[in-house]
C-alpha positions as YAML, in Angstrom:
chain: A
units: angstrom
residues:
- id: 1
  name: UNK
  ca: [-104.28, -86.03, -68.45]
- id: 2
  name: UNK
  ca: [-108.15, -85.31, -68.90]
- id: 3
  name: UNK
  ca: [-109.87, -84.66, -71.90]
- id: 4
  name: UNK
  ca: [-112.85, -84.14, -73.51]
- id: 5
  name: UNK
  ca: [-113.98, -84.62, -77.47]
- id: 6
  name: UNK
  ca: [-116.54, -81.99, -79.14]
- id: 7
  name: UNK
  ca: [-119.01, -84.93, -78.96]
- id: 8
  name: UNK
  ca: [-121.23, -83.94, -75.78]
- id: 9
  name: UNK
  ca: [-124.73, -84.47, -75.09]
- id: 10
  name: UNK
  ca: [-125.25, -81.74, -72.50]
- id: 11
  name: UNK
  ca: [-127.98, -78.69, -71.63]
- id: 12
  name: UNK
  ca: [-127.34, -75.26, -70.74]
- id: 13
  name: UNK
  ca: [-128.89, -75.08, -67.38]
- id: 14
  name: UNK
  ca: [-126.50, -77.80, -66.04]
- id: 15
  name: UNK
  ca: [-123.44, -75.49, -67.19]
- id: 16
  name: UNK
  ca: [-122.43, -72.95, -63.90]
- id: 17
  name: UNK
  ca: [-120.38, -69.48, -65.31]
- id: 18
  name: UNK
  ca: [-120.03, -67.88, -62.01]
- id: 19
  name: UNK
  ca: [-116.81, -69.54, -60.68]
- id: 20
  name: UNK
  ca: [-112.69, -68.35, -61.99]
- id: 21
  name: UNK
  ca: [-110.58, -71.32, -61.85]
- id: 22
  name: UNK
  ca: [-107.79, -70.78, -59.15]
- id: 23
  name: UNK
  ca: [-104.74, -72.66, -59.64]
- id: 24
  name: UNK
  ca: [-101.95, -73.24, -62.34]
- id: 25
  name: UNK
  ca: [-102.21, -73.26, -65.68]
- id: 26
  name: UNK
  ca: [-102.71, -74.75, -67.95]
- id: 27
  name: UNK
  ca: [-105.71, -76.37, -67.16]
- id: 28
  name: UNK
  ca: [-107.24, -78.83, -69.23]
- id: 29
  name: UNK
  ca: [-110.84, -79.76, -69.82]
- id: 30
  name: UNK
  ca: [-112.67, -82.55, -68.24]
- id: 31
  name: UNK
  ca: [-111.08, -81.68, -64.97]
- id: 32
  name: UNK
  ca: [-113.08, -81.97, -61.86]
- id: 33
  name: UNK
  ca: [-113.39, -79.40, -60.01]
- id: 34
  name: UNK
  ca: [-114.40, -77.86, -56.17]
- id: 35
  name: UNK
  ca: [-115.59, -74.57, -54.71]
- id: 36
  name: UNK
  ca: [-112.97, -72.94, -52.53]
- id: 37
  name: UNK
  ca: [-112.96, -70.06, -50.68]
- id: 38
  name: UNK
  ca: [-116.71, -69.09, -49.41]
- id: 39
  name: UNK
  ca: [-118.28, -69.32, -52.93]
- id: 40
  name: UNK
  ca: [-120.30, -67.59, -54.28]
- id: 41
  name: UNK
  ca: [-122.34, -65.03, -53.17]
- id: 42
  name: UNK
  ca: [-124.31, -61.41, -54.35]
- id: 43
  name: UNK
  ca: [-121.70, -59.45, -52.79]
- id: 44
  name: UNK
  ca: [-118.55, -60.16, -54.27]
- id: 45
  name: UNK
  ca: [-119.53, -60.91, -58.07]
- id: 46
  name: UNK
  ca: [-116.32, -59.26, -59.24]
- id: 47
  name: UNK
  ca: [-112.53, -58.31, -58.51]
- id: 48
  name: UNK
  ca: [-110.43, -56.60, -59.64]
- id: 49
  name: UNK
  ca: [-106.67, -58.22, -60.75]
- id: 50
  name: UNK
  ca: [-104.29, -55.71, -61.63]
- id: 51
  name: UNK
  ca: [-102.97, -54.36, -64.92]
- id: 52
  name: UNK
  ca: [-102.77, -56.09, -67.94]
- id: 53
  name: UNK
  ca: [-99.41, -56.17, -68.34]
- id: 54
  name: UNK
  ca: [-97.72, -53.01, -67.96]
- id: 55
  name: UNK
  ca: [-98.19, -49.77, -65.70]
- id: 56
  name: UNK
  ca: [-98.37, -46.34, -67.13]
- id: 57
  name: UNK
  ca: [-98.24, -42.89, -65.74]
- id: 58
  name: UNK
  ca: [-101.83, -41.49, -66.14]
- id: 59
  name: UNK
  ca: [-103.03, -44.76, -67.70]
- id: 60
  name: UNK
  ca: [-105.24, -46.91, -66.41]
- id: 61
  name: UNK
  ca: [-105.53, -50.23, -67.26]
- id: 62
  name: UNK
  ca: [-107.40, -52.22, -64.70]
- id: 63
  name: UNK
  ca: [-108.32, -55.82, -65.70]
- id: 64
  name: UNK
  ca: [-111.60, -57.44, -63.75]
- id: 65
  name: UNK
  ca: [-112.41, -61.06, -62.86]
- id: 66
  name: UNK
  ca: [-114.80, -62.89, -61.37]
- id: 67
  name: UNK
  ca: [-114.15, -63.34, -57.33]
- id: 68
  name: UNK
  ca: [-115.72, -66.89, -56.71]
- id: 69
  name: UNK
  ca: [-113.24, -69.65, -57.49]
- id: 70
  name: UNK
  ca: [-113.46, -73.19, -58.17]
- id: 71
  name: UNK
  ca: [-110.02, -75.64, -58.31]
- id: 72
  name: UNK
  ca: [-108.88, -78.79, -59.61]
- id: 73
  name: UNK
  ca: [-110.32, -81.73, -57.13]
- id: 74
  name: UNK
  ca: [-106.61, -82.76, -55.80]
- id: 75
  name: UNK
  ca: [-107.60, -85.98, -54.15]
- id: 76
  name: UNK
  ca: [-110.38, -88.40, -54.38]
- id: 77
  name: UNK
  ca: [-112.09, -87.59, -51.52]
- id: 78
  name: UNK
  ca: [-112.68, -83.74, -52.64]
- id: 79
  name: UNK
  ca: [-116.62, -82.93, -53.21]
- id: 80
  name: UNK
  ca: [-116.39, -82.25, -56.87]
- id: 81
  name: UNK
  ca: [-119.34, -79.62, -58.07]
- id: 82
  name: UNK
  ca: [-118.31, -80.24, -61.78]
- id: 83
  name: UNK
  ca: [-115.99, -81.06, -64.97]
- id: 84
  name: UNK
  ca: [-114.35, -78.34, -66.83]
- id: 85
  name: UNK
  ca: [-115.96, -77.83, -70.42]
- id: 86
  name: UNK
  ca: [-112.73, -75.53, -71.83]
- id: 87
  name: UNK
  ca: [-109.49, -75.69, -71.17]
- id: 88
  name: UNK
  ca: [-107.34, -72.74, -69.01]
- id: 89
  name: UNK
  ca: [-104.90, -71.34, -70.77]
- id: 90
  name: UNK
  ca: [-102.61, -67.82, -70.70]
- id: 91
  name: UNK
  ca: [-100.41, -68.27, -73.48]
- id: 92
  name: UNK
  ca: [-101.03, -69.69, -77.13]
- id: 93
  name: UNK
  ca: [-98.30, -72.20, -78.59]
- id: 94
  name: UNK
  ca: [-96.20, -70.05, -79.90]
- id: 95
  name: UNK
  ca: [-95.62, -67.93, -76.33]
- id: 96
  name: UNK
  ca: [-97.63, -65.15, -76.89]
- id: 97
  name: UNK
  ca: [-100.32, -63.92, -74.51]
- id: 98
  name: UNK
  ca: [-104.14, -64.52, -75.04]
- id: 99
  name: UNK
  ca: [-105.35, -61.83, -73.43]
- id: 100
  name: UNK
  ca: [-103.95, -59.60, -76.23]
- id: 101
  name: UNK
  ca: [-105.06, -62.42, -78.51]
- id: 102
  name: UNK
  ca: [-108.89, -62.08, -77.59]
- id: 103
  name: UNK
  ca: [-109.68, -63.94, -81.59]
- id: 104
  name: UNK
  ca: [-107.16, -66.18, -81.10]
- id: 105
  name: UNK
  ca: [-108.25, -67.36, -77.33]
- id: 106
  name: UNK
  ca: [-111.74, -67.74, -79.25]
- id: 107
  name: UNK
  ca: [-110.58, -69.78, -81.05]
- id: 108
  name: UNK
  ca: [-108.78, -71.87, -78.84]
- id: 109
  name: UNK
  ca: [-111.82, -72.34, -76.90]
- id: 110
  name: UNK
  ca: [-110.28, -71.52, -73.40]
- id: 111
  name: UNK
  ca: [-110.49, -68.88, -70.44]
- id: 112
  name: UNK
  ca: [-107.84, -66.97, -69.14]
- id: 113
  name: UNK
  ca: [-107.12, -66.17, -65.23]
- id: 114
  name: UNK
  ca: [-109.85, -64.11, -63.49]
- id: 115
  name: UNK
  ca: [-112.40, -65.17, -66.64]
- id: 116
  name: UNK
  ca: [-115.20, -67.50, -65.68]
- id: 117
  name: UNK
  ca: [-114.45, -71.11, -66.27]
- id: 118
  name: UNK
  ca: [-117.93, -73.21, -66.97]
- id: 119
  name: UNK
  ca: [-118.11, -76.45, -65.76]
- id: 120
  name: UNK
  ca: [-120.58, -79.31, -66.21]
- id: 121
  name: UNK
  ca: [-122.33, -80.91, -63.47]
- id: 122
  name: UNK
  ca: [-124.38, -83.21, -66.24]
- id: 123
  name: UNK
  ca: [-124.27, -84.77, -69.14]
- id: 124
  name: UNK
  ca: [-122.62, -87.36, -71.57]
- id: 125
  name: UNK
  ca: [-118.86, -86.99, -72.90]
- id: 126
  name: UNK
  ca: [-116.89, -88.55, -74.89]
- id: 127
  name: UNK
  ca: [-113.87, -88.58, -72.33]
- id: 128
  name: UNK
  ca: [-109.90, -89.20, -72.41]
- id: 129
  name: UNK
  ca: [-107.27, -89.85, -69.51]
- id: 130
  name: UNK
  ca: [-109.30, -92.45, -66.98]
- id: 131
  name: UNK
  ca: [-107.04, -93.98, -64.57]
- id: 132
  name: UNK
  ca: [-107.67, -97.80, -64.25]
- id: 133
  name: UNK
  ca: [-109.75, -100.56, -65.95]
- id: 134
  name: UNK
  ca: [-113.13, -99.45, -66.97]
- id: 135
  name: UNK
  ca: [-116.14, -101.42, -67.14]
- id: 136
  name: UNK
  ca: [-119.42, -100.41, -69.52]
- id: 137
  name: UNK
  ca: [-121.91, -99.40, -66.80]
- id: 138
  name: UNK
  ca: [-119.10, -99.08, -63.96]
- id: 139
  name: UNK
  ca: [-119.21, -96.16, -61.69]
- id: 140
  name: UNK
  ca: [-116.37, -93.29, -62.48]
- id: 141
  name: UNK
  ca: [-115.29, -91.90, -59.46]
- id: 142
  name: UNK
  ca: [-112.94, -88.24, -58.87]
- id: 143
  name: UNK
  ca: [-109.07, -89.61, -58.85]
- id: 144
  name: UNK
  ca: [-106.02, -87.72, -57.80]
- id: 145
  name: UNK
  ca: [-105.48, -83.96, -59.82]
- id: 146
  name: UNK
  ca: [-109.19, -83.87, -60.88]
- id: 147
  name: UNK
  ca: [-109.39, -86.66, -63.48]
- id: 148
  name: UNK
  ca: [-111.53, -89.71, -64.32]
- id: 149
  name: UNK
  ca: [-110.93, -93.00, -62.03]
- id: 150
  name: UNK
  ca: [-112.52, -95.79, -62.58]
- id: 151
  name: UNK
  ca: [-112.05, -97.45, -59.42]
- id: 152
  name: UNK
  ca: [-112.98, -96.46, -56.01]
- id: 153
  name: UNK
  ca: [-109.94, -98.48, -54.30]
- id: 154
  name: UNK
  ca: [-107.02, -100.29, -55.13]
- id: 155
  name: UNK
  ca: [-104.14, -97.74, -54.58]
- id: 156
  name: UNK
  ca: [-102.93, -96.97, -51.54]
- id: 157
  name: UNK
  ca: [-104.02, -93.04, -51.37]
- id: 158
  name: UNK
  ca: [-107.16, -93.68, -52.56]
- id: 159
  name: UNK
  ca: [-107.66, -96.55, -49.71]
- id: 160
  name: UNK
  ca: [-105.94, -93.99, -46.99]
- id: 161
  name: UNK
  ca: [-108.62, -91.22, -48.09]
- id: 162
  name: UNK
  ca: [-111.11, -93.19, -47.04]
- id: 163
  name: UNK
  ca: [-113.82, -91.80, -49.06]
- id: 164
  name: UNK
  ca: [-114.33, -91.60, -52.78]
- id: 165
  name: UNK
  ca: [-116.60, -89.13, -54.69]
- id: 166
  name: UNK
  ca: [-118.47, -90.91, -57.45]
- id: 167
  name: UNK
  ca: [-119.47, -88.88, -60.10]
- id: 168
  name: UNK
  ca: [-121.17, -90.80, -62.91]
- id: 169
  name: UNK
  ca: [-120.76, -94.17, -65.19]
- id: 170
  name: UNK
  ca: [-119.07, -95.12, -68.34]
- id: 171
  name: UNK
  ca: [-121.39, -95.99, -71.00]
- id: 172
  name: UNK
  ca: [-119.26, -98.41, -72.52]
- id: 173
  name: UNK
  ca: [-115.35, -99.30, -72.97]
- id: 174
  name: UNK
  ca: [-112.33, -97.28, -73.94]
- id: 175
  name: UNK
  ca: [-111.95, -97.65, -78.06]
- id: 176
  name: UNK
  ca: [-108.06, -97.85, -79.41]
- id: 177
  name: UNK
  ca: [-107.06, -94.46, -78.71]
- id: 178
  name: UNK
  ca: [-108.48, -94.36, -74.89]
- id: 179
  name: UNK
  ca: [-111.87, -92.17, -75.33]
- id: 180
  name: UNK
  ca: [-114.80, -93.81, -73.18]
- id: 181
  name: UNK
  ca: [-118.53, -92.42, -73.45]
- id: 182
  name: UNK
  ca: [-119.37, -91.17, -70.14]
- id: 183
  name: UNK
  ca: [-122.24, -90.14, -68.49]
- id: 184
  name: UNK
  ca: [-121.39, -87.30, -65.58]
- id: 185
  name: UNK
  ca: [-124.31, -87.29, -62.63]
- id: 186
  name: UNK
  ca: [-123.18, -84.83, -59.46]
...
């Protein structure tokens, strides 16, 4: 499961806030991720997604969202456009929904369904949940549900794929508790 650590070295204008994550949540950050659907584009900056929660008589209660999606990169060979920077969440850990919570879902760092979801496409992390044996300078390629692999072969759906999207280098070798320094590059 990916992760990432407050440490980040990492610039504003490589950070993209126009894309909704579309898929299920949770979702956590440092997943890759790839444009679906047709984009983005001028004319369809926002949708709407229903209610909040509950329909009224008279009452209106229409929640917006962003219309260009982005989702997790589900197999190796997916052209990933860049790693989640928050996590996706609807519910806090004790059940109760965050978009009623709006201080609490602050605090939580996260986005909601139909909210934008930023994602990186540069910059160094300090990054959890590879898959396989990484080497300091080694390439880090997309593996399977939009984490971290650190080979580009070696299982047999990778190998079958054909394929395999590289997406930066680690800077050095997993410490004790599994968190590499990792330099993303797409």
């Amino acid at each position: 499961m990916p992760n990432l650590r407050p440490f980040r070295d990492i610039d504003d204008h490589d950070v993209i806030n126009l894309y909704s994550f579309s898929g299920t949540y949770p979702v956590n950050k440092g997943t890759f991720v790839k444009v679906v659907t047709t984009g983005w584009s001028t004319s369809q900056e926002i949708e709407e997604l229903g209610n909040v929660g509950a329909a009224w008589t008279n009452v209106v209660s229409q929640r917006y969202g962003v219309q260009a999606k982005v989702a997790a990169c589900n197999n190796s060979g997916d052209a990933a456009v860049g790693m989640l920077l928050y996590d996706g969440k609807e519910v806090d850990e004790n059940g109760e929904k965050l978009i009623f919570h709006k201080e609490k879902q602050y605090k939580l760092q996260c986005f909601l369904s139909g909210q934008a979801a930023p994602f990186a496409t540069r910059g160094t992390f300090l990054y959890s949940g590879v898959v396989g044996t990484v080497t300091a300078g080694g390439n880090a390629y997309v593996g399977q549900n939009g984490e971290l692999n650190a080979t580009n072969s070696g299982t047999a759906t990778l190998a079958s794929i054909g394929t395999v999207t590289r997406v930066g280098r680690f800077l050095g070798t997993p410490d004790v508790n599994n968190w590499v320094l990792f330099k993303l590059e797409l």
